[in-house]
N, C-alpha and C positions, 0 to 999 in steps of 0.2 A: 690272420684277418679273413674274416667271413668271404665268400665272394659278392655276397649282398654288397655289404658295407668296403670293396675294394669296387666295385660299380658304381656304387653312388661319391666315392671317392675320387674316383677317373673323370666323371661324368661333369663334379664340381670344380675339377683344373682345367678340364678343357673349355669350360665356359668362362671361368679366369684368364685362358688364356687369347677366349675370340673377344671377351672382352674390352680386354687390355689392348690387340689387335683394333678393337674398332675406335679405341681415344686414340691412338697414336694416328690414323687415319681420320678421324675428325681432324684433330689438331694440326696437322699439316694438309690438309686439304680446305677446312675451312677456314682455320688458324690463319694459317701462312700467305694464303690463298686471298682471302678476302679480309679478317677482323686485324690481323697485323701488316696487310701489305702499306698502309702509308710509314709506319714507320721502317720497315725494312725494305723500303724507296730509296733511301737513303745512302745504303749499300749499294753499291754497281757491282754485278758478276757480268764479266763479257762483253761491257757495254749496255749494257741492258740493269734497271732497276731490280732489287734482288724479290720484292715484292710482284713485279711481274714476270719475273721466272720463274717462281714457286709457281705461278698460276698457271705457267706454260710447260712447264719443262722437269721444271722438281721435284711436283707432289708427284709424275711418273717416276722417279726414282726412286723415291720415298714407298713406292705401292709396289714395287720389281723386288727391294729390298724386306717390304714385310712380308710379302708371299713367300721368298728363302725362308724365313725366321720365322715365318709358321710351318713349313713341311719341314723344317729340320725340328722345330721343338713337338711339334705333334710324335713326329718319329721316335722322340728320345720319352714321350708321354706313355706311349702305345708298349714300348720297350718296359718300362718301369713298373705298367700292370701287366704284360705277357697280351698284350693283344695285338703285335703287330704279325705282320703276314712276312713270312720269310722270302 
């Protein structure tokens, strides 16, 4: 493979991958947050409705969790074309 066509290769997964990164972060931040909290009102975690916890408490877990699962998949991307830094 070219280095062109392995650049323009890289360049299109890792936009796949902030992609995909930024629906999972829509979707549980606005998702969970706001357009499903009446129905996941309904669920109690802790005493607390599960729809107002996503809003307080969750979507940080949810953003602590995607940021691992982009530096460990960025890592394994960077590996696969030879451009990460030893």
């Amino acid at each position: 493979m070219s280095t062109e066509n392995s650049s323009v290769a890289y360049w299109k997964e890792t936009i796949a991958l902030v992609r995909n990164m930024l629906i999972i972060w829509f979707v549980v931040s606005y998702g969970c947050g706001i357009l499903f909290a009446p129905a996941l009102n309904s669920i109690h975690l802790g005493g607390y409705p599960l729809g107002f916890w996503f809003a307080q408490q969750g979507s940080i877990y949810a953003f602590i969790a995607l940021i691992f699962y982009y530096a460990r998949a960025m890592g394994k991307l960077d590996e696969k074309y030879d451009v990460h830094e030893d």
